[in-house]
C-alpha positions in Angstrom: 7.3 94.9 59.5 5.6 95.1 56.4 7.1 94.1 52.9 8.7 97.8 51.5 7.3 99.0 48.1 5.3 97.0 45.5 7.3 94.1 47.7 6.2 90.2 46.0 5.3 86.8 47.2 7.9 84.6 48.6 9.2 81.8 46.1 8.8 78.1 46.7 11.0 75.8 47.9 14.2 78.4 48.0 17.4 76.6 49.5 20.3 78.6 47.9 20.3 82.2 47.6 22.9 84.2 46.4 23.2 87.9 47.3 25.7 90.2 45.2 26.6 93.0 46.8 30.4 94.2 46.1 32.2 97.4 46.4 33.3 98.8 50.1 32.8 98.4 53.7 30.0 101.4 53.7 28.3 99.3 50.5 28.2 96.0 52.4 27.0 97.7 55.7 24.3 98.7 53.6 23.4 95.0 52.2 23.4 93.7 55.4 19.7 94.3 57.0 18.3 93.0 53.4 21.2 89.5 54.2 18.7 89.6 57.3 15.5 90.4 55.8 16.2 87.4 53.0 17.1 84.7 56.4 14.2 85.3 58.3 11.7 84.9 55.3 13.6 81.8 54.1 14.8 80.3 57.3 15.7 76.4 55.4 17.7 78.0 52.8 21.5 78.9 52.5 22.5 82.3 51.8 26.2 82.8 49.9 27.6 86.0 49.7 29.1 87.0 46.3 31.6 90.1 47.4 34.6 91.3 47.8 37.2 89.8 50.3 36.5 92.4 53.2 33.3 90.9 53.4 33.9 87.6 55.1 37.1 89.7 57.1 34.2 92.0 58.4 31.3 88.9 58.7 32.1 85.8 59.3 31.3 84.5 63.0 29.1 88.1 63.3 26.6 87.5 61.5 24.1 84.5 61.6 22.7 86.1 57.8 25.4 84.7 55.5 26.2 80.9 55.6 28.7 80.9 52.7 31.1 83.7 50.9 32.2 84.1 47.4 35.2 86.4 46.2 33.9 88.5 42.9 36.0 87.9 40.2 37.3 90.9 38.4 34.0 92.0 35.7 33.2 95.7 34.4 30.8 97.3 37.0 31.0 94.4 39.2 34.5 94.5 40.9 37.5 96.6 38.7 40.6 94.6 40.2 42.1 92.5 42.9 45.0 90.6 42.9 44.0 86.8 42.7 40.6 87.1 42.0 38.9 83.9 40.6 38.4 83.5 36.7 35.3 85.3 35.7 34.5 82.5 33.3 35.7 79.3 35.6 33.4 81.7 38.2 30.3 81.5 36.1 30.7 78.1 35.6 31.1 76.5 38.3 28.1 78.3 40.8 26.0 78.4 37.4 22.4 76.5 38.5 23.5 76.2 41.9 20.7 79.3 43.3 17.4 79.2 43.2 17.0 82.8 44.2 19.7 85.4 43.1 19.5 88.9 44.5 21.0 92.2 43.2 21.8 94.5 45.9 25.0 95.8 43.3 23.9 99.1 41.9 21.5 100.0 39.5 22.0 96.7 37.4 23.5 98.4 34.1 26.4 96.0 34.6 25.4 93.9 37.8 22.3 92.7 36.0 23.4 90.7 33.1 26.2 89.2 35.7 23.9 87.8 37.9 21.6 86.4 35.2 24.5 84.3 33.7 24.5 82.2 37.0 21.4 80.9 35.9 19.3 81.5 39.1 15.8 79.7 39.1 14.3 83.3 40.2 16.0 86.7 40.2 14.9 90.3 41.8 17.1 93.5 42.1 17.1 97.0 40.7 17.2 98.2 37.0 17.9 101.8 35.5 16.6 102.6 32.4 19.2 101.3 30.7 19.7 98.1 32.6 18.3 94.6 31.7 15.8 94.1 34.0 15.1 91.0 36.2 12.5 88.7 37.2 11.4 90.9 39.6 12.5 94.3 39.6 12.6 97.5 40.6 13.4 101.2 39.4 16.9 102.4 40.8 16.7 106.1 41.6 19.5 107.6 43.3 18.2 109.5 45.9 17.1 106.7 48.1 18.6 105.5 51.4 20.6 102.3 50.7 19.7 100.3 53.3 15.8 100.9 52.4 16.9 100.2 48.5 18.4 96.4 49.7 15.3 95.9 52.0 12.8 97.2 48.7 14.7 94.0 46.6 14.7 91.6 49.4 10.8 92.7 49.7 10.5 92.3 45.9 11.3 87.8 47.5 8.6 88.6 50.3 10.9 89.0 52.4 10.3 91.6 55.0 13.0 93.7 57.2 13.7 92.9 60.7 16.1 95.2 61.3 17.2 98.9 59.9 20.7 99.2 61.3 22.9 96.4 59.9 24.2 94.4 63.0 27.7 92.5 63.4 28.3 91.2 66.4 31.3 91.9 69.0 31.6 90.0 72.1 32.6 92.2 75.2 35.6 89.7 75.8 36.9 91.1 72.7 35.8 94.7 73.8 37.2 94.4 76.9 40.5 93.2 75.2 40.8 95.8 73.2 41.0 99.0 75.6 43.4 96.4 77.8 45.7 96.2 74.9 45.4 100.1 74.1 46.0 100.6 77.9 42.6 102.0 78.3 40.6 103.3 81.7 38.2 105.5 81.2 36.8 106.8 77.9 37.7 105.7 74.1 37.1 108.3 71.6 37.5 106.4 68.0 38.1 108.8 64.7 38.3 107.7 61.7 39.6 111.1 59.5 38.9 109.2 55.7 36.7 108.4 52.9 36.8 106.5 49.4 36.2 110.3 47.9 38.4 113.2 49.0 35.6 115.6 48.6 33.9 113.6 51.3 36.7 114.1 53.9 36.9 116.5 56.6 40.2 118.0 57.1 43.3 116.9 59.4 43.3 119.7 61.1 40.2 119.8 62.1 40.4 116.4 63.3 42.8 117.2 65.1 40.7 119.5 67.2 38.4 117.4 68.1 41.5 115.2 69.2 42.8 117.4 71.3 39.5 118.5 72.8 39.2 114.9 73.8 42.4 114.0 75.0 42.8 117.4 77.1 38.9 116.3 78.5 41.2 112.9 79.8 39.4 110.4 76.9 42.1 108.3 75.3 41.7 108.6 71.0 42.1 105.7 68.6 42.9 106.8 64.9 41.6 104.1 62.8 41.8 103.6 58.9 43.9 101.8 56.1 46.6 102.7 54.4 45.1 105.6 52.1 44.2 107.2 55.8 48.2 107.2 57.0 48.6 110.8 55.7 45.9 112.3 57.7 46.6 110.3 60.7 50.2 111.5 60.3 48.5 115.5 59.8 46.7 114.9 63.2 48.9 113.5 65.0 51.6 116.3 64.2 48.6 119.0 65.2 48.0 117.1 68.9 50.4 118.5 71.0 53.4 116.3 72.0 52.0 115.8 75.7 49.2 114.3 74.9 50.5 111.6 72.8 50.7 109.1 75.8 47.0 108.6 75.2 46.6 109.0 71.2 46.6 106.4 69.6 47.3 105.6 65.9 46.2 102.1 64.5 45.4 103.6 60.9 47.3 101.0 58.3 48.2 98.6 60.8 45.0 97.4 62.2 43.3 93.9 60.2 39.9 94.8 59.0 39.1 91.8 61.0 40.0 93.8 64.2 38.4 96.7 63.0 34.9 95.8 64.3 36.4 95.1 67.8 37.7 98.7 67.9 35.0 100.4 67.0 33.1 98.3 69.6 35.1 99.1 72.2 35.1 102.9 71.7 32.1 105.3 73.7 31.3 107.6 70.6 33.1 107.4 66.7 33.8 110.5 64.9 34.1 110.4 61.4 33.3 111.1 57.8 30.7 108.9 56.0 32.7 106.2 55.4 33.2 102.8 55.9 33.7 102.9 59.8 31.6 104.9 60.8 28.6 102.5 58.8 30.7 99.3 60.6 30.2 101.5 64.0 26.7 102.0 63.9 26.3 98.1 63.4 28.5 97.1 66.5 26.4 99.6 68.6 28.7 102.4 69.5 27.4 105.9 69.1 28.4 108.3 66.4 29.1 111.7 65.1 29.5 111.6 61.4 30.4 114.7 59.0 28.5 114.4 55.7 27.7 116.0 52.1 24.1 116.8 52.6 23.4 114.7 49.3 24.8 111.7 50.9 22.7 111.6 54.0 20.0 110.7 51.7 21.5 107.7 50.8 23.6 107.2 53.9 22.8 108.8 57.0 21.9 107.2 60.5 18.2 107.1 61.9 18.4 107.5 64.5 19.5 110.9 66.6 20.2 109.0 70.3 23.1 107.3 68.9 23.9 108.9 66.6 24.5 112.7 65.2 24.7 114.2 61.7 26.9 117.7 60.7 25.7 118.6 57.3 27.4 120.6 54.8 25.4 122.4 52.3 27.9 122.9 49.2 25.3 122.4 45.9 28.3 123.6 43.5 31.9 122.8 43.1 34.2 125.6 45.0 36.7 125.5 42.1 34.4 125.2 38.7 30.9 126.1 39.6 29.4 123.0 38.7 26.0 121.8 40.2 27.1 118.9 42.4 23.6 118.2 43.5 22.8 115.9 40.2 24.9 113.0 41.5 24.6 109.1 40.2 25.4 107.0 37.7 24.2 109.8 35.0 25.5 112.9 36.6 28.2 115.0 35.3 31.8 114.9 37.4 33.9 117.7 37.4 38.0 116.8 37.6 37.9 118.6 41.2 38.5 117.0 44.4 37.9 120.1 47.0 36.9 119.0 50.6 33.0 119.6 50.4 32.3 119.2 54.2 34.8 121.8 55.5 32.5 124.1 56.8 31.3 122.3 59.5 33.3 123.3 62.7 35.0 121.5 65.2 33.4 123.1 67.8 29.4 121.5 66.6 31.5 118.2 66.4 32.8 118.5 69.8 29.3 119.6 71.3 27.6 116.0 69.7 30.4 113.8 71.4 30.3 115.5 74.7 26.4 115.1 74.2 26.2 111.3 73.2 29.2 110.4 76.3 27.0 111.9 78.6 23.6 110.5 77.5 24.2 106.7 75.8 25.8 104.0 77.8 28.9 101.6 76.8 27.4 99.5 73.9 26.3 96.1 75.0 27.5 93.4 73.1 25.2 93.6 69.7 23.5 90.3 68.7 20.4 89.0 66.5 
């Protein structure tokens, strides 16, 4: 492929590069065709990851992109808490001079900028808003853009090209096949995950639970997936399935380790979900999806492609409770105090047609590799 954007020259003799890309399991989905982009142009080099925990949970062994992993330690913009997270300062200090390239896949650079550039990185590329200090090389962050093209614009400001658009993590189909053995699984896996970081992105339990019951009265065993913050609406779905059909429902949400969690997801035929997290970490393994989004945030999040995976779009443009315009979104947009579901008009039934399309037109995922 060709370099994205203004894209740059690769640096000379490059042998550590860090890449700082915190925040959730949708954000690092995101960074990760850009971890692959910035390997394949500088194949001799060692790439460290500067995250957040989940990242090496989710990574390491699945990807052949990141060599090393750093935990974030707690910094405005950069990472706003964690229990045991390493000294900001004692951070600093000791990787400070260790890159010679530093990447900033973190935002629009207000606060990500001037973090990186105290590690003292020979070169430096990322994004900058108007109000960020800008980079060696740099370019404008404007947030409508998808943010998998954004990573693979910065990694193209290093000459590095993309190889890939879907991130890609690797399952094995040993540890497929051992996860519908331990679920008790014959036929078809149905994996929902019924959360998302903000409420007004989540589709509600009972329509979930709909599209649960659909599936499980269609013979498809159902794996609820999710962490603790998704118990509630696991709990909602599970009391909406009725009773006989529990033998084949079920309910992993705040038990399953996020180290599992790509396993799962793997081993399921289709994933229904909001845009979240799982559903980003399911396009990656390989497994079909249906996803119900914001329109906004398919810009900046949606899937490709359209034989693996299927979009529902809602079209709200202003709040249902205050009026506001809720089309003006970023790191300068106004937010209004109200947390309304946004993507509740999309039905169950336009869910249920995509899943019954995608089981009867993609095969079982293969195991993904590089």
């Amino acid at each position: 492929m060709e370099l994205i954007g203004n894209g740059g020259e690769r640096f000379e003799d490059v042998r550590e590069i860090a890449v700082l890309r915190g925040g959730g399991l949708g954000d690092l989905m995101f960074a990760v065709p850009a971890l692959e982009a910035l390997a394949a142009a500088y194949p001799e080099a060692r790439i460290t990851l500067l995250g957040s925990p989940l990242a090496p949970a989710v990574l390491r062994g699945r990807t052949d992109a990141v060599h090393a992993f750093e935990e974030l330690p707690v910094a405005p913009g950069v990472r706003d808490g964690g229990e045991g997270a390493p000294d900001l300062e004692a951070f600093v200090a000791r990787l400070h001079g260790r890159f010679d390239l530093a990447v900033q896949v973190h935002g629009g650079g207000r606060n990500s900028n001037p973090f990186l550039l105290r590690l003292g990185a020979r070169h430096t590329v990322g994004t900058a808003t108007e109000d960020a200090e800008v980079l060696e090389r740099w370019v404008r962050y404007v947030y409508y853009q998808h943010e998998v093209l954004r990573g693979l614009e910065v990694a193209s400001l290093a000459g590095a090209a993309p190889v890939t658009l879907d991130p890609r993590v690797r399952v094995t189909d040993d540890e497929r096949a051992a996860v519908r053995a331990e679920l008790g699984v014959a036929g078809r896996l149905v994996a929902v995950h019924p959360g998302a970081t903000d409420p007004r992105r989540r589709w509600s339990p009972e329509r979930f639970a709909a599209v649960v019951t659909a599936r499980l009265d269609a013979g498809d065993d159902v794996v609820l997936v999710g962490d603790a913050s998704d118990v509630p609406a696991a709990q909602a779905i599970r009391g909406a399935v009725p009773t006989a059909l529990h033998d084949h429902l079920h309910d992993r949400t705040g038990t399953l380790p996020l180290s599992q969690l790509p396993a799962v997801l793997a081993a399921a035929d289709v994933v229904v979900g909001d845009d979240s997290g799982p559903r980003h970490l399911a396009v990656a393994v390989g497994t079909p999806t249906v996803g119900v989004f914001w329109f906004g945030n398919v810009v900046n999040a949606g899937p490709f492609d359209r034989g693996r995976h299927r979009v529902h779009l809602s079209y709200v443009t202003r709040c249902p409770v205050c009026g506001i315009d809720v089309t003006q979104v970023g790191w300068t947009a106004e937010r209004c105090a109200h947390d309304p579901s946004y993507v509740d008009e999309v039905t169950p039934d336009a869910v249920l047609a995509d899943v019954a399309d995608l089981l009867a037109t993609t095969a079982h995922p293969v195991a993904v590799g590089p």
